[in-house]
C-alpha positions in Angstrom: 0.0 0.0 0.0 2.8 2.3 0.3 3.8 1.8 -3.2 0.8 3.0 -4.4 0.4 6.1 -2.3 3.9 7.1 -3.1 3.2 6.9 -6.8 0.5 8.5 -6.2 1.6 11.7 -4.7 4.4 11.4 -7.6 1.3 12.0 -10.2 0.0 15.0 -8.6 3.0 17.3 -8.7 4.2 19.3 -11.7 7.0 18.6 -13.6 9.8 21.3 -14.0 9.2 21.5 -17.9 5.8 22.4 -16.7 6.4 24.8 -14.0 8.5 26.7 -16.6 5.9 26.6 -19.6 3.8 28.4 -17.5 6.5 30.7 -16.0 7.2 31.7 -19.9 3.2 32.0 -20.9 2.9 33.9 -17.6 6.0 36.2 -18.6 4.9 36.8 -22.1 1.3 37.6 -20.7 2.7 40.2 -18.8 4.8 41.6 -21.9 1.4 42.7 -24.0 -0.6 43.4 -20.8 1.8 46.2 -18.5 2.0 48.5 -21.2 -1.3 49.0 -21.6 -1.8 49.2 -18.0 0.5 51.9 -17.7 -0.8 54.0 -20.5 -4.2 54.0 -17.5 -2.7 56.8 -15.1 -2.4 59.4 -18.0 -6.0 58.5 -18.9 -7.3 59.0 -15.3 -5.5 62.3 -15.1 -7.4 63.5 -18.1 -10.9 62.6 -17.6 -10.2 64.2 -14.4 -9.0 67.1 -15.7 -12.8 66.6 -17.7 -14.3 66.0 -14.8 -12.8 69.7 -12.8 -13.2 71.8 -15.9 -17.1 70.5 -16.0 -17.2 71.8 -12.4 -15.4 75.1 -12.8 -17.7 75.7 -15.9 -20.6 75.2 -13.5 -19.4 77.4 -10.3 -18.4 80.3 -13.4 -22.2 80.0 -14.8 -23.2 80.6 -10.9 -20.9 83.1 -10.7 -22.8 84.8 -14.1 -26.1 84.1 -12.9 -25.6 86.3 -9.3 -23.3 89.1 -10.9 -24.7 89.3 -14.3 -21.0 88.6 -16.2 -18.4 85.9 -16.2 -15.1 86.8 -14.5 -12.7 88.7 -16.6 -9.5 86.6 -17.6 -7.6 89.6 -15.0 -9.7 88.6 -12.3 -9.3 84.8 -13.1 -10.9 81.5 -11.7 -9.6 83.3 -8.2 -12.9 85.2 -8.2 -14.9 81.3 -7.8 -13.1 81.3 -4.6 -12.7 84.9 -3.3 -14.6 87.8 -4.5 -12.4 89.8 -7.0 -10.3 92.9 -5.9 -10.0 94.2 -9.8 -12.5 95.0 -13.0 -15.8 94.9 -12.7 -17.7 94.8 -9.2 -19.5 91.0 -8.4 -22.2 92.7 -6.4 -23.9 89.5 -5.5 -21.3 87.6 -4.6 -21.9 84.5 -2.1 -20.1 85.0 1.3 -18.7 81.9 0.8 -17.6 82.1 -2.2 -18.2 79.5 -5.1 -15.4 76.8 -4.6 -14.0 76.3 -1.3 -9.9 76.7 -2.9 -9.1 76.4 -6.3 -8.1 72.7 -7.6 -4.8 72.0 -9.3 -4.8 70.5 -12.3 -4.3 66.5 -12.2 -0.6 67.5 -13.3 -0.2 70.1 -10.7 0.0 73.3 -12.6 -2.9 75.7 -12.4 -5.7 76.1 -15.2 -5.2 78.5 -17.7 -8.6 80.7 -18.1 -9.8 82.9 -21.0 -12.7 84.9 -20.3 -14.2 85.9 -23.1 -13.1 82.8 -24.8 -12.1 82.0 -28.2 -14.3 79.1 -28.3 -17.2 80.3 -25.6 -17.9 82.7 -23.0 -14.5 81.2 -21.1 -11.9 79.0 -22.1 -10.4 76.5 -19.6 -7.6 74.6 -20.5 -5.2 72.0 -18.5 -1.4 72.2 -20.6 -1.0 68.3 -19.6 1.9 66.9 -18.3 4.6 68.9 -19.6 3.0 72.3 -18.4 3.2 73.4 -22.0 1.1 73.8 -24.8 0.6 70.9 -27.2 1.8 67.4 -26.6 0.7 64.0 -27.2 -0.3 61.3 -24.9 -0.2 62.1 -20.8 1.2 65.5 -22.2 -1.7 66.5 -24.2 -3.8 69.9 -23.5 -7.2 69.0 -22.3 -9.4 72.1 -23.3 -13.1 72.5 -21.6 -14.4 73.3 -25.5 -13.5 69.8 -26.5 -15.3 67.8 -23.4 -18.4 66.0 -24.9 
């Protein structure tokens, strides 16, 4: 009875051959499936770039609805979160403002706003990763004109 469990146990293990089959499928798995993994944290960053330019566009409309006029590109995206020192006076402003602080872009540089816009009332636009205009990839502009 030995015999047999010992043969047994024998039958149930893998071979080495086999241990590195799957060691080379697993490897080559890998090889087609990181990459496009790691294209996914530029991605995120943009559609939440997307996702704070659909919100500014909303607290600047507020802002228009109480005062009458969108913020003027001197008085910037500040004016969502303080009322504006310069141009034209937001009489109705909330005491709270509109925006507790203003967001960051994903990338860490600040928005760039254009008020009156070349492509609307405002123009927000995120330079990417580079900080710069243009760019491909995680270094592309994401501009709020373009957001469907």
């Amino acid at each position: 009875m030995c015999r047999k469990e010992s043969k047994r146990n024998k039958e149930l293990g893998f071979t080495l051959i086999e241990l590195m089959v799957v060691i080379v499928i697993l490897g080559i798995l890998a090889g087609l499936i990181v990459p496009r993994i790691m294209d996914q944290p530029d991605q995120a960053r943009q559609v939440k770039a997307k996702m704070q330019m659909e919100s500014l566009s909303t607290a600047l409309k507020q802002f228009r609805l109480d005062n009458g006029f969108y913020p003027s590109t001197e008085q910037g995206m500040q004016a969502l979160v303080q009322k504006p020192s310069v141009g034209r006076d937001a009489r109705n402003y909330p005491r709270g403002g509109y925006l507790p602080k203003m967001p960051k872009d994903p990338w860490g540089f600040d928005y760039v706003y254009i008020s009156p816009g070349q492509h609307g009332d405002f123009d927000i636009i995120s330079l990417g990763g580079d900080g710069k205009e243009g760019g491909e990839g995680g270094d592309a502009d994401v501009r709020n004109w373009e957001i469907q």
